[in-house]
N, C-alpha and C positions, 0 to 999 in steps of 0.2 A: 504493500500500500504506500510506505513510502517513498518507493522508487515511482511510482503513478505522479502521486505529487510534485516530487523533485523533477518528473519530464514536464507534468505541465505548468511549473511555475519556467522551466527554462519554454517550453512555447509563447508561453506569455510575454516574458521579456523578449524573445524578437520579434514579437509583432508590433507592441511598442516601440520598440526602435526603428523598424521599419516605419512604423507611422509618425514615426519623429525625423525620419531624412528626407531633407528639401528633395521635395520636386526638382527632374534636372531642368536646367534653363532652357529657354525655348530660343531655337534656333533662329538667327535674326541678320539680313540684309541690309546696309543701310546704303542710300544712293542718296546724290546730291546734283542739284542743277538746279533751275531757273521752270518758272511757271507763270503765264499771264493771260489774260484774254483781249478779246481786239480791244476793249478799252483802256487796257492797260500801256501808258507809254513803253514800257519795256518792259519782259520778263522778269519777275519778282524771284531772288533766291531762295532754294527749297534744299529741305533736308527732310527726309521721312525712312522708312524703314518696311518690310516685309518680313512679317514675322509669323513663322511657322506654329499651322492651331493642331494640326494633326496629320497621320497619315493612315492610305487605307487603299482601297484596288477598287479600280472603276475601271469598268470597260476593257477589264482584263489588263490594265497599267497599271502599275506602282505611282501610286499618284501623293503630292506635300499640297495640304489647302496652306493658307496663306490669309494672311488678314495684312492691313494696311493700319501704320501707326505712324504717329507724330508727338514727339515728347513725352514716349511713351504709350500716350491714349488714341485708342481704336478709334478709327475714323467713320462719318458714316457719309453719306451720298450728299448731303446740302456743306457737308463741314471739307470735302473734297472739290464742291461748288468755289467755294468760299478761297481754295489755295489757287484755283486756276485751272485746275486739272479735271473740269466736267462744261467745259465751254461747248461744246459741240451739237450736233440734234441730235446725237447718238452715242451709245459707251464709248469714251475712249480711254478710262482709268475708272475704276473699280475698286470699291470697297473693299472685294475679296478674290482671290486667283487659285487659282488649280494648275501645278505643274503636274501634269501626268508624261511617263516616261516607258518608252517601248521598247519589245526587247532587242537586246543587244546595242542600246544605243544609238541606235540608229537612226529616233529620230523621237522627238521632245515635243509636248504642246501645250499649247499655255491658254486657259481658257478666265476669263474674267467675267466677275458679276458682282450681284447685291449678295448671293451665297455662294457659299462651295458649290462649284459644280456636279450637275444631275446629269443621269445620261442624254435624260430629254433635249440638253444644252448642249450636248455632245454634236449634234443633231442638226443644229444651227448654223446659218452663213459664217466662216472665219471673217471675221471683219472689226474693225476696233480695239478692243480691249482683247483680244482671241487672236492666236496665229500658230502655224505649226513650223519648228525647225527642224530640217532635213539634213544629215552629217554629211552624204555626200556636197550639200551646197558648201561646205564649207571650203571647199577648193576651189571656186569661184570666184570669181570678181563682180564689182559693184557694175550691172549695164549702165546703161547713160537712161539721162529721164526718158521715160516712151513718151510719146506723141497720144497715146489712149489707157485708159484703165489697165495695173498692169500688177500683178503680184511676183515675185523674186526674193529668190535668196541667195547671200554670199557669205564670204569671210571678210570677216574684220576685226582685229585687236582692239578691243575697249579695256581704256587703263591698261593694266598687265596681264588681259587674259585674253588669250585668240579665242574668239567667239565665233560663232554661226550667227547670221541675221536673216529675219524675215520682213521684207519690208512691203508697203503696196503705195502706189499713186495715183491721184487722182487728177489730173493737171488740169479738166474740163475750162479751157479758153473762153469758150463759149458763156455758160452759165456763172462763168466767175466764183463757183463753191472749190476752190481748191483743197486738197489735205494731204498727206504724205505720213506715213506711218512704219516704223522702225523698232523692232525688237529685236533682243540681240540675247545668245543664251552660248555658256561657256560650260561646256561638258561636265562633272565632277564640283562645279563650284554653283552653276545658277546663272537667273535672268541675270545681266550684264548692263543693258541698256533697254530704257524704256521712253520711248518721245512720239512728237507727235507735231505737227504744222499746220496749218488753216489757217484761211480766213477768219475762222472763231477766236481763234486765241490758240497758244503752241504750250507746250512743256519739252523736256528734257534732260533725265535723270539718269545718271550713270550710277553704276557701283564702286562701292570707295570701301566696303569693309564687310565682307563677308563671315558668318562664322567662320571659328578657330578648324572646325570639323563641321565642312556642308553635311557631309553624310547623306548624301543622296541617295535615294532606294536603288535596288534592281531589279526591273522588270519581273514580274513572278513568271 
């Protein structure tokens, strides 16, 4: 009997102790750049962060949701209004992002919204806040602007990491709505670069400080 006791007073103590060690820290992004809209005389400096809420398998990917913070606190859709970064008639920065990830690397896609991405979202036009990088693109070079609506990808070094980019244009002469949209994602580290141009107002946000340990999933 009191060997019964002596195991479960030692169970006890490490459950308490387990219930007594911090939570690990959540893994966190931070980029820096400039954000404004057309009425802004010039783009306003920005500093925000991506910061990992969980991980889980969509769509058969390994997929890291992702929330959007600013001095620490979760941002929502009127408070991203407000930095410059929702000028457009359509998403172009998101509350919230889903990096889902295929196998073998091959090729990464980044989905944005008001929530973690559903598959029903899955589903939906790449355009905006959304775009897929392709690893072969990354041996690529940047075309020159098209003359019509035009989606591409290439290589480009952002900061200190050779990234893959997805980018699209819209140059439409005609109707005068221009925009031009750019993400950029660097294998084993993450989104790299996030921007955006219009007539509405632009942003452009690079990465300057990645976790110590991305720890990126792999593909199941």
């Amino acid at each position: 009997m009191r060997a019964l006791f002596a195991s479960l007073a030692v169970l006890l103590l490490a459950l308490d102790a387990r219930a007594e060690a911090p939570a690990p820290a959540s893994r966190k992004w931070t980029y820096r750049g400039t954000a404004g809209t057309e009425a802004d005389a010039k783009p306003k400096p920005l500093s925000l962060s991506l910061v990992e809420i969980g991980r889980r398998t969509l769509a058969g990917r390994a997929t890291v949701d992702l929330a959007v913070e600013v001095d620490g606190k979760r941002q929502t859709r009127e408070q991203l209004a407000a930095l410059g970064l929702a000028s457009a008639p359509f998403p172009v920065f998101t509350q919230s992002w889903s990096l889902l990830l295929a196998s073998g690397a091959e090729e990464a896609r980044l989905v944005g919204g008001d929530q973690p991405a559903t598959p029903a979202a899955l589903k939906e036009p790449m355009e905006g806040a959304s775009c897929t990088w392709k690893k072969a693109d990354a041996r690529k070079k940047r075309p020159k602007s098209p003359r019509g609506d035009r989606a591409f990808g290439y290589g480009k070094k952002v900061g200190r990491w050779p990234s893959v980019c997805a980018a699209f244009e819209h140059p439409s002469p005609e109707s005068g709505d221009f925009y031009a949209i750019e993400h950029c994602f660097a294998p084993g580290v993450g989104v790299t670069r996030l921007s955006f141009e219009s007539v509405w107002g632009r942003f452009e946000l690079e990465l300057v400080e990645p976790p110590a340990t991305p720890d990126l999933p792999a593909a199941p």
